[in-house]
C-alpha positions in Angstrom: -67.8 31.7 26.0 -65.1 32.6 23.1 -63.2 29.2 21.7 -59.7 29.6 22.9 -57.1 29.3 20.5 -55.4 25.7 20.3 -52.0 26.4 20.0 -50.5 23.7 22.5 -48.6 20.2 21.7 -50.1 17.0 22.6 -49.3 15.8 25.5 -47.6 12.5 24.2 -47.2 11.7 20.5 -50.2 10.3 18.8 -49.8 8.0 15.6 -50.4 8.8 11.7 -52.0 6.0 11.2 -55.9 5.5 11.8 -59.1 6.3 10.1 -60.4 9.7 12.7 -63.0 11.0 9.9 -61.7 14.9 9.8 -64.4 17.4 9.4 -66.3 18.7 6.2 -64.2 21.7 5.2 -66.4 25.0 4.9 -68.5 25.2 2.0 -67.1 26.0 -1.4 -67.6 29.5 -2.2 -49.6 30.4 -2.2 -49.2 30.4 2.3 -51.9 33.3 2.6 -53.0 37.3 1.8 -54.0 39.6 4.0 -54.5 42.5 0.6 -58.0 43.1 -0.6 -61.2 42.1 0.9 -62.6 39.4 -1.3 -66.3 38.5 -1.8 -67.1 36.0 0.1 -68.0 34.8 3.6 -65.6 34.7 5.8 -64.9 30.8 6.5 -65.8 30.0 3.2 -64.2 30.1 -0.2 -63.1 33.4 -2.4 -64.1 33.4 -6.0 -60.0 32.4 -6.7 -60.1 29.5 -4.1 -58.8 31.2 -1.5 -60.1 29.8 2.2 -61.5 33.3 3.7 -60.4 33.3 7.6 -63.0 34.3 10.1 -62.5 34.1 13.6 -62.6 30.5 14.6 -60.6 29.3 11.8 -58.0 32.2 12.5 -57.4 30.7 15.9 -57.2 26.9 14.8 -55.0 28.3 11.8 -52.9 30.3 14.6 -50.1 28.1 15.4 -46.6 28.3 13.2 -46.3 24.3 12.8 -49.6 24.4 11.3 -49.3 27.0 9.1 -45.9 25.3 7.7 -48.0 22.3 7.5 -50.6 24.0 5.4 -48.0 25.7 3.3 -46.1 22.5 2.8 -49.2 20.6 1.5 -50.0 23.4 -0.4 -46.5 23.7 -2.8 -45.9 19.8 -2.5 -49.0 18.2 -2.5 -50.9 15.4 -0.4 -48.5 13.9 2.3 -48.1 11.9 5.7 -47.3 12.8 8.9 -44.1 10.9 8.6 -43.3 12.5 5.6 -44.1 16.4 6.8 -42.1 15.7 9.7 -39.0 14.8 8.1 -39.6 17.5 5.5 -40.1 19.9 8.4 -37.8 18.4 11.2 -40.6 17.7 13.3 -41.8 14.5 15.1 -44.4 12.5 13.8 -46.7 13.0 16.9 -46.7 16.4 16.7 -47.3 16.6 12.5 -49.6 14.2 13.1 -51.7 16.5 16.1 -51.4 19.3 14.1 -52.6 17.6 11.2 -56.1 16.7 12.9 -56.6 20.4 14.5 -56.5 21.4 10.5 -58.6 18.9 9.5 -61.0 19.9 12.2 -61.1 23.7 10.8 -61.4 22.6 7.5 -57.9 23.3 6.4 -56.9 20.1 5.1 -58.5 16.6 4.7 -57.9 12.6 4.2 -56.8 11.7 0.6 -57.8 8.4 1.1 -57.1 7.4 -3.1 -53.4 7.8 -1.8 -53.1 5.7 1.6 -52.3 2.1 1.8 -53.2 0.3 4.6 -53.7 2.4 7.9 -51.4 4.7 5.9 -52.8 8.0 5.9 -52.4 10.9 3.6 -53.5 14.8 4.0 -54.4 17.4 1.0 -54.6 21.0 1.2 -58.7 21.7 0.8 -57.6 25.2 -1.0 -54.7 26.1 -2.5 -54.6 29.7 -0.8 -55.9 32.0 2.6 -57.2 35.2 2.9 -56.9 37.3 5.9 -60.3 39.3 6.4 -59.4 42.5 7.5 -62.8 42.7 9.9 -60.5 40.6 11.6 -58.6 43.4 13.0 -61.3 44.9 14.2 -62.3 42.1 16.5 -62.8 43.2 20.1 -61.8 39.5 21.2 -58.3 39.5 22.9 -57.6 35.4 21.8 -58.3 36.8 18.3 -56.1 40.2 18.3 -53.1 37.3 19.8 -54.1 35.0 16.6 -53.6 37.8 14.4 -50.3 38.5 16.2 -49.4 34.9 15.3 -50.7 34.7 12.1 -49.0 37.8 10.3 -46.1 37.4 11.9 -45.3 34.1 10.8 -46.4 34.9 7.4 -43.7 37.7 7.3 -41.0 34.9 8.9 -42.2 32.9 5.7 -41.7 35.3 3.6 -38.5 36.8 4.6 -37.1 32.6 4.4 -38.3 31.8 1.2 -36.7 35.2 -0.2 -33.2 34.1 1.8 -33.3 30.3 0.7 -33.3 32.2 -2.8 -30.9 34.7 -2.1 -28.4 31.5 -0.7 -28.9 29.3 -4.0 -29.2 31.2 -6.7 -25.7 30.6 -8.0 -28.1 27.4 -8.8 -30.1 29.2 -11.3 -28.9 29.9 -15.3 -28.5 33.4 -15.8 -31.7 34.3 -17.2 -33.5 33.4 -14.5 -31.4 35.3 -12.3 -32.3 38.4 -14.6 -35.7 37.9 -14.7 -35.9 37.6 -10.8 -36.8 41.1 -9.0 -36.3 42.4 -5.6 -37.6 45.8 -5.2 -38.8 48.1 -2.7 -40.8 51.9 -3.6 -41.9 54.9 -1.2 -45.1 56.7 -2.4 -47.3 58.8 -0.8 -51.0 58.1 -0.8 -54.4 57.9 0.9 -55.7 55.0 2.5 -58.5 54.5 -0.8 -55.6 54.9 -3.2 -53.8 52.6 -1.6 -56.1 50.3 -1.4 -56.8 50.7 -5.1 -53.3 49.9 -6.0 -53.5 46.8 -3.8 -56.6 45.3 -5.8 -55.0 46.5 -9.2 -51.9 44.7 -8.4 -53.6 41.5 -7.5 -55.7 41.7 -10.4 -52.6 42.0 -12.5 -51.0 39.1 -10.8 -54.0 37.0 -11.3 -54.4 37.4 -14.9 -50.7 35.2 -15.0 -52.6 32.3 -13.4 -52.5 30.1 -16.6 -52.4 26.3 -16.9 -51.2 27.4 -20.0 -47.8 28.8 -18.3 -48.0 25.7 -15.7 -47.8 23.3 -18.6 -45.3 24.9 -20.4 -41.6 23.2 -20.3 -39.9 26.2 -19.4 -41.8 27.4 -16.2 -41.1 27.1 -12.7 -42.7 28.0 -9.5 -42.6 31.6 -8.8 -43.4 33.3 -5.5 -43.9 36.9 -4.8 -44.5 38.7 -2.0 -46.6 42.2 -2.0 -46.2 43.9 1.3 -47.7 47.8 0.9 -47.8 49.4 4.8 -48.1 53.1 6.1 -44.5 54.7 7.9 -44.4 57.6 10.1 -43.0 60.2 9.8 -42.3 63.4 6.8 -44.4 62.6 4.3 
């Protein structure tokens, strides 16, 4: 029988604290892309450290407080329950749930070197997902309605992040603000062209990941979004 997504609340709060041993991530091979397919199992790891969804992990991944969990975790490193809930206006009980069903997919895991106590802290286990597009594909029903989930609260991400920028950026100096961009484009190509572009893009975009540029005094965090998608109608 199919594992059914677990997408509910607990029934009552649980604590942070405690030592549940989480579950070994999968095996080693900013939130999530769903561009081009990458070489590796899916459930394991892409060449770029990228967690490869397959079908199981989709649906424990499936939820949108964990996948603001994961996200969170991801851009501000190892926290607590406590901590992710107030950052995220959640209880602690329910951070803290959420938290274990990660752990359990191999999402996230204990950072014991930073707990004190029955304090316990949670890491990202990669720093990025990637949505295999066999995925799609998949007869299952419970996985078509985690893919629902999943994508759509990936675009709600995306379209916040872009508004929390759009709201503050009176907060930025000037050059900044020139060096920003916000564009949209209409072509008109083939599926395999498309899908070129896609993997020339990415390839592009990865050659910037330096820890040259991380170290540098004058970087920041940047975040971009590539969305590329088919429209009806005249072509």
């Amino acid at each position: 029988m199919p594992e059914k997504p677990d997408t509910g609340h607990p029934p009552q709060p649980e604590p942070e604290t405690g030592r549940e041993t989480a579950p070994a991530p999968a095996p080693a091979g900013s939130p999530a892309s769903a561009g081009p397919p990458a070489s590796a199992p899916a459930g394991e790891l892409t060449p770029l450290g990228n967690r490869l969804l397959d079908p199981r992990s989709l649906r424990g991944l499936a939820h949108p407080l964990r996948i603001q969990l994961l996200r969170s975790l991801r851009h501000h490193g190892p926290a607590t329950a406590s901590q992710l809930a107030e950052r995220l206006g959640e209880s602690s009980g329910a951070t803290s749930y959420h938290l274990r069903r990660l752990a359990a997919h191999g999402f996230v895991e204990d950072a014991p070197e930073l707990g004190k106590g029955r304090e316990r802290w949670w890491k990202a286990v990669a720093q990025g997902t990637t949505f295999d597009e066999a995925l799609y594909r998949n007869p299952d029903p419970e996985v078509q309605g985690a893919v629902e989930v999943y994508l759509h609260e990936i675009a709600t991400i995306h379209t916040q992040e872009l508004n929390t920028y759009l709201g503050t950026r009176h907060q930025w100096p000037d050059v900044w603000l020139g060096a920003s961009d916000m564009s949209d484009f209409t072509l008109h190509l083939s599926p395999e062209r498309l899908r070129e572009l896609d993997e020339r893009l990415h390839a592009l975009i990865n050659e910037y990941r330096t820890d040259e540029d991380r170290g540098a005094a004058d970087t920041q965090r940047i975040r971009m979004h590539l969305h590329a998608f088919p429209q009806h109608g005249e072509n």
